[in-house]
Every structure is written in structure tokens, then in C-alpha cells.
C-alpha positions as CSV (number, residue, x, y, z in Angstrom):
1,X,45.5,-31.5,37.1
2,X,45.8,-31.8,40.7
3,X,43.2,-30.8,43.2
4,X,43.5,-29.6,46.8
5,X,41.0,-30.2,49.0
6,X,41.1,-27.6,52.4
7,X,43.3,-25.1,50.4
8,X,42.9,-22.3,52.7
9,X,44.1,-24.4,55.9
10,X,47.3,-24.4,57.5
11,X,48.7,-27.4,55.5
12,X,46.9,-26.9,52.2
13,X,48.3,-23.6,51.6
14,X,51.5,-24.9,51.8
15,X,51.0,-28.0,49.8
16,X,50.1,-25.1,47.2
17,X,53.1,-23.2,47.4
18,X,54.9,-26.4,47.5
19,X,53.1,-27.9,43.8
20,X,53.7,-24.1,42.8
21,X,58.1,-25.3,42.6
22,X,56.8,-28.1,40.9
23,X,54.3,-27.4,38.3
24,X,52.4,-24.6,36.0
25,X,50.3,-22.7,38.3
26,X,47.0,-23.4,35.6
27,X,47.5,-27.6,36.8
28,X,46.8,-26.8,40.7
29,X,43.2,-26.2,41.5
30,X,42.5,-24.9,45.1
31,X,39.6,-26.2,46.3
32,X,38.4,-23.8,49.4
33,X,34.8,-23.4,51.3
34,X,35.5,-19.4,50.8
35,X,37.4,-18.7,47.3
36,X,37.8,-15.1,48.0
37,X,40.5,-16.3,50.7
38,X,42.7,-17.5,48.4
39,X,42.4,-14.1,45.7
40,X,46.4,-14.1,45.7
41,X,46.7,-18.1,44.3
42,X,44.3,-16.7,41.3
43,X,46.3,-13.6,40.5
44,X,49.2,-16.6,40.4
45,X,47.2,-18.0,38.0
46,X,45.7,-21.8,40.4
47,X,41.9,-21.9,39.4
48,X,40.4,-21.6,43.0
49,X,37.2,-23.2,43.1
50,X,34.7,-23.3,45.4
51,X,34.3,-26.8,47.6
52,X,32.9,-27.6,50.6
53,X,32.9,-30.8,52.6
54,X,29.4,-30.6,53.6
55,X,27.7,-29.4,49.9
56,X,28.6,-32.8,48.0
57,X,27.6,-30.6,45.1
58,X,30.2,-28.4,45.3
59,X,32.8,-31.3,45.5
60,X,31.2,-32.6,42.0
61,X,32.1,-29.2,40.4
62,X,35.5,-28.6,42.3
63,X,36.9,-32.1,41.1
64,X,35.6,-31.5,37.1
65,X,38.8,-32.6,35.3
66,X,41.2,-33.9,38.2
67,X,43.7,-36.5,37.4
68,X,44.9,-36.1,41.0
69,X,42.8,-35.3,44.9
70,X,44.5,-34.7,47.8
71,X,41.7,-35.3,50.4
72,X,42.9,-33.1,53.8
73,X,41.4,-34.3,56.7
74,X,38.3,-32.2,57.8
75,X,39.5,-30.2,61.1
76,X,35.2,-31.0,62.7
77,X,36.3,-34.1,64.7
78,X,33.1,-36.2,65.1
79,X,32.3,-34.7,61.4
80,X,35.0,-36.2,59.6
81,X,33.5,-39.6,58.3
82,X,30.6,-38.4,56.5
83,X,32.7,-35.3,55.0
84,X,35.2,-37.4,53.7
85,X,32.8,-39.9,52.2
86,X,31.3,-37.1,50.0
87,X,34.8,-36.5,49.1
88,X,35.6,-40.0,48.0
89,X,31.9,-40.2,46.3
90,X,33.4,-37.2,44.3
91,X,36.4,-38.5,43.2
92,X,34.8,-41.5,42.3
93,X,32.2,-39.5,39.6
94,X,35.2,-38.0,38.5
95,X,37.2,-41.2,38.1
96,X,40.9,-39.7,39.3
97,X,43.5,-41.6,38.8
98,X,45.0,-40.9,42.5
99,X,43.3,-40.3,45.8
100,X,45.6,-39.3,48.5
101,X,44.4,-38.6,52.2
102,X,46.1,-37.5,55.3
103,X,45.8,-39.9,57.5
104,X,47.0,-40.3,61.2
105,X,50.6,-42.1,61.8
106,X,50.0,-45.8,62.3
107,X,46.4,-44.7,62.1
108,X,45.7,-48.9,62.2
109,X,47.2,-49.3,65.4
110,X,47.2,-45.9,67.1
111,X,45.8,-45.6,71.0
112,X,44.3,-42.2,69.8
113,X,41.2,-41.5,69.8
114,X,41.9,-39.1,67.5
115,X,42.3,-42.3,64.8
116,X,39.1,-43.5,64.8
117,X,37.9,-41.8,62.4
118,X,41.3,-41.9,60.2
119,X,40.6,-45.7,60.5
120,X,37.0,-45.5,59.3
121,X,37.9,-43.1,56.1
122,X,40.8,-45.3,55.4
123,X,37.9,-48.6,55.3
124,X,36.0,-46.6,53.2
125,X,38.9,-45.6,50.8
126,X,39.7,-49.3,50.8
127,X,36.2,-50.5,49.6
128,X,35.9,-47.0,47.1
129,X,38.2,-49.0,44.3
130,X,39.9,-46.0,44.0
131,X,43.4,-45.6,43.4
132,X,45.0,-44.4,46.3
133,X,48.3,-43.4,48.5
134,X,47.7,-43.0,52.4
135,X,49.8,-40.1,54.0
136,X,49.7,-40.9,57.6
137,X,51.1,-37.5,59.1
138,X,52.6,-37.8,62.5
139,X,52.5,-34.7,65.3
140,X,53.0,-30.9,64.2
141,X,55.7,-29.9,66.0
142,X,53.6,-26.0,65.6
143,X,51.3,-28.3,68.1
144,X,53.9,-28.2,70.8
145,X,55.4,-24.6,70.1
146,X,51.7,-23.3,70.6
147,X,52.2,-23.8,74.2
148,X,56.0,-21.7,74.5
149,X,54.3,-18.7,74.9
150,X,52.1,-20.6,78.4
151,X,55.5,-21.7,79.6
152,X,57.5,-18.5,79.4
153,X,54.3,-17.1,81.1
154,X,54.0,-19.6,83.9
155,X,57.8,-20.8,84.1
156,X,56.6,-24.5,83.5
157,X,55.2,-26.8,80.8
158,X,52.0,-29.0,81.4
159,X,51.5,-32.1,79.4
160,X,50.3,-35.5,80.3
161,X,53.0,-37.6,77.6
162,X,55.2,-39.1,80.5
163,X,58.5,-40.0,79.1
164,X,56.9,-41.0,75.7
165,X,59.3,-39.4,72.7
166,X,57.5,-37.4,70.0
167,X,58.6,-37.9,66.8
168,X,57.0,-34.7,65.4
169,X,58.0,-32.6,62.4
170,X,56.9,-29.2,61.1
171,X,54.2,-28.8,58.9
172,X,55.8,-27.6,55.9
173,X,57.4,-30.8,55.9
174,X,54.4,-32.7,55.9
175,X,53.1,-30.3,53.4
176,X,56.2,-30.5,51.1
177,X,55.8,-34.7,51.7
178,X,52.1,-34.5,50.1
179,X,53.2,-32.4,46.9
180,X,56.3,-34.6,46.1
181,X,53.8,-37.7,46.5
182,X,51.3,-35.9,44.2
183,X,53.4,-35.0,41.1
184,X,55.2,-38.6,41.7
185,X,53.9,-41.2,39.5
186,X,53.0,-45.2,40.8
187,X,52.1,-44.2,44.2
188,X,49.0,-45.9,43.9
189,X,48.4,-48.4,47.1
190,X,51.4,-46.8,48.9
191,X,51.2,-45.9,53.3
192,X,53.6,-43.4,54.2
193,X,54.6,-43.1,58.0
194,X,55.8,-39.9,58.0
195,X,57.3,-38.2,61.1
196,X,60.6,-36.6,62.3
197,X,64.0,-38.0,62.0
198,X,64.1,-37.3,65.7
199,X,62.3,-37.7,68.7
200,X,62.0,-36.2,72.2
201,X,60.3,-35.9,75.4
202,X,58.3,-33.0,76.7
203,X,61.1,-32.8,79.5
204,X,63.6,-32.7,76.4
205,X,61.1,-30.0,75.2
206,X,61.3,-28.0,78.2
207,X,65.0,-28.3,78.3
208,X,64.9,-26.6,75.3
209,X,62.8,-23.4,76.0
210,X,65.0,-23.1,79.2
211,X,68.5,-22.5,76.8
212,X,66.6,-20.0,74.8
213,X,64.8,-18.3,77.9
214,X,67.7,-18.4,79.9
215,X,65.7,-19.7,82.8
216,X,64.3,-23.2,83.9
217,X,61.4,-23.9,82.4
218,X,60.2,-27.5,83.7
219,X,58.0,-29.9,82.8
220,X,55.4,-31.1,84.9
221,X,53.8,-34.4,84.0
222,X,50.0,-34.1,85.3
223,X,47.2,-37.1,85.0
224,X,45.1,-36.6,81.8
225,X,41.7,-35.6,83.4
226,X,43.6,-32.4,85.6
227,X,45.8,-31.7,81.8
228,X,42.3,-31.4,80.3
229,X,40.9,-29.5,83.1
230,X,44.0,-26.8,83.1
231,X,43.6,-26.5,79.1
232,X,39.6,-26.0,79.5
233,X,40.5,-23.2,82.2
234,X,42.8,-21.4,79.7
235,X,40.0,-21.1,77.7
236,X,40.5,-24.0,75.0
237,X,37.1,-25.8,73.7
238,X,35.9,-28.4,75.6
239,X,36.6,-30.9,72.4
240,X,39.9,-29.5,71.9
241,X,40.7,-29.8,75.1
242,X,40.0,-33.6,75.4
243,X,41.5,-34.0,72.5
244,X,45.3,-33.2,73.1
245,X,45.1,-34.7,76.8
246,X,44.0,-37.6,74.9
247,X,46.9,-37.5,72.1
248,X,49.5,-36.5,75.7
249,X,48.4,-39.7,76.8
250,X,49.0,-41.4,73.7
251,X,52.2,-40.1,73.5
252,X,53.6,-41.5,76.4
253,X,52.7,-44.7,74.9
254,X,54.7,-44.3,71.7
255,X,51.3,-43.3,69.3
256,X,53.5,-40.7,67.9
257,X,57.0,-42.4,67.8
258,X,58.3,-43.6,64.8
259,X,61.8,-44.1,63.1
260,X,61.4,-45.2,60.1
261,X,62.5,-41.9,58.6
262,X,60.2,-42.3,55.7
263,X,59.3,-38.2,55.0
264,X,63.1,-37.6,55.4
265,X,63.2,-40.0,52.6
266,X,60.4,-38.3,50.3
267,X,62.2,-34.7,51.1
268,X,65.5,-35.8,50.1
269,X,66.7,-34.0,53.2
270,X,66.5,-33.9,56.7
271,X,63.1,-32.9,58.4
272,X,63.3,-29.2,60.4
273,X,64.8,-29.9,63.9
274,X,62.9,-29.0,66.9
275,X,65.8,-26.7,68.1
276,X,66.1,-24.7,64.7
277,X,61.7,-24.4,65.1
278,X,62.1,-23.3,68.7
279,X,64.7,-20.5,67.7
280,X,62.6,-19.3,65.1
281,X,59.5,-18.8,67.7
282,X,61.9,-17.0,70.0
């Protein structure tokens, strides 16, 4: 039985519809803060239980029976390490045979600030003496496209990543990763740097929106403290905001570059481009 922590998020759905290819519907247990969000998974037959990072209770109940936890990544930034730890507690009383989290790409060496508190779950996952795979997901391209609708708008894209190429991919890639790792057997003690085959620039980005718009759409690299001002005055949360001037930053020094083609590996195909992602937003 394999559990699913976050269930109702943007990547655990999809991890669910991805196990649901893979395996009898009965074997996937969504675990989700709200179960009547997920009423559709139990008509397909996944027992949806209900967990919450925060109730360590809940998490005991939740993980009854699992041979297998995928541990999402709580989305409360400065909340993260004491959520996870109640996961990991959990899976320890339940003694399951795999743990895998989602982790931050080269979460041991990334400039982030975002990683710090991959790095701290990963110590603790280290010292739990559970058995467990790392998925260290790199950028959602969906992260980028958020902002096409800003630049059609404005006829320009902000960022603060420089000439640093992204190596993102799309979500359901990531997501369809995590479920080939989970129904996999050995993967015990495994890292997976997992990002795009192919990388680009935000000016590459920009390029990009322009052939679909048929207009120029630049890019306009802007220091990180005015990029986080410009995204606070659009109306983003102050944390938020911080946090992808931060990652910009980051980017322009390679924190979310990679070419090792390691998810292109796990899919057995090539990860979604960014061209075929920004024709399906348009």
C-alpha cells in the first residue's frame, strides 16, 4: 500500500492519477487535510483518509498499514521542519519499508534559501533509520507560465535570474517521476536530480511569448529588492514575494540548472518542452 501525503495539492493529485496507470485503485491511500476534497478518488475506489501535517495523530492513523510514504513538502515555508518531522515520526511507528520526499534540486548545495529547510528534513531523514529515496524536484515550469498573463498585459517580463538557464519541467513530470519511483522496487538510499532535458533563460522565455503573441515581449532583468517590490505591488504575499526574487536570483547562479537528464531517464521519454507548455497556455 502506498500512501500520499498532500493528496489534494497540485502535485499529489497527479502523483494519484499517475499510481492510478500503475496499480489497483484499493493500494493508493490519499492522505488529505480535507477528505471531502478528494470525494471523486473514493468513488474510484483510493481510501482517502484524513491527515494533517500539524495533528501528528492524524498522520498515525493515515499511515496504518503503508508499505510505501511519499512525504510532499509542506507548501508553510518557515513551517516545514516541524511538519515533516511528525511525518517521519509517523512512518517510523508504522515501520514502512520506503520513505520518499520531495526535496529541492541539489538541495545540499543550492544558494536558495528556499533549501534550508529541504536540507534540514533531509538531516532528519538521514538520522530517522528509515529507508528512503530523495526526489529533489527542480523549478515548475507552471512557475514561469504564471507570469504570461503579466507579460501579455504589460508587454514585458520582470525577473531578477540574469542570464542563469532554468532547467525546469512541468509538474506532471515530476509527478509521473514520484509514482514510477514508488511502485519501483530497491530505491532505498537513492537522490534523484530531476529537472528538464533543457534549459533556458528568461530572455529565451520571453522570446518565446513574443512568437505566440506576435509582439515583442522583452525581458527586463531588475535587482532582487525592486523584483520583490514589483511582485508585492501586484498584490503577491510579502513571503511569496521574497521567495521567487530570492529563487530569480538563484537562478542566475545556476541553482536550478542541471543536465544530468535523470527524470527523462525515470519517464522513459522526454520531459514536456517549454514551447509545447507555452502553446498550451495560449
Amino acid at each position: 500500500m502506498i500512501v500520499v501525503t498532500g493528496a489534494s495539492g497540485q502535485l499529489g493529485r497527479l502523483v494519484i492519477d499517475s499510481l492510478l496507470a500503475r496499480m489497483p485503485a484499493g493500494q493508493i491511500v490519499a492522505a488529505v487535510r480535507n477528505p471531502e476534497r478528494l470525494a471523486d478518488l473514493a468513488q474510484l475506489g483510493v481510501q482517502v483518509r484524513q491527515a494533517d501535517y500539524n495533528q501528528p495523530d492524524s498522520l498515525l492513523r493515515a499511515f496504518a498499514g503503508a508499505d510505501k510514504v511519499l512525504l510532499i513538502s509542506s507548501s508553510e515555508v518557515g513551517q516545514r521542519v516541524a511538519q515533516h518531522a511528525a511525518v517521519i515520526a509517523a512512518a517510523q511507528q508504522a515501520k514502512v519499508k520506503l520513505l520518499a520526499y520531495t526535496s529541492l534540486l541539489h538541495a545540499d548545495r543550492s544558494p536558495l534559501g528556499l533549501a534550508t529547510e529541504h536540507q534540514q528534513t533531509e538531516a532528519l531523514l538521514r538520522d530517522s533509520g528509515l529507508p528512503v529515496v530523495l526526489l529533489r524536484n527542480g523549478w515548475y515550469t507552471e512557475n514561469y507560465l504564471a507570469s504570461i498573463p503579466s507579460a501579455l498585459e504589460h508587454g514585458v517580463l520582470l525577473g531578477s535570474a540574469g542570464e542563469g538557464r532554468i532547467a525546469s519541467a512541468a509538474r506532471a513530470d515530476y509527478a509521473e517521476a514520484a509514482a514510477i519511483v514508488l511502485t519501483r522496487e530497491q530505491q532505498a538510499g537513492l537522490v534523484y536530480e530531476l529537472a528538464g532535458d533543457s534549459a533556458y533563460t528568461l530572455a529565451e522565455l520571453a522570446a518565446e511569448l513574443s512568437r505566440h503573441a506576435g509582439r515583442t515581449i522583452a525581458y527586463q532583468d531588475l535587482p532582487q529588492a525592486e523584483f520583490q517590490s514589483i511582485l508585492l505591488g501586484a498584490g503577491l504575499p510579502e513571503g511569496l514575494a521574497a521567495l521567487l526574487a530570492d529563487s530569480d536570483v538563484g537562478a542566475s547562479q545556476g541553482a536550478l540548472f542541471d543536465d544530468s537528464h535523470q527524470l527523462s531517464e525515470l519517464l522513459g521519454r522526454p520531459t514536456m518542452s517549454l514551447a509545447a507548455l507555452v502553446a498550451a497556455v495560449f
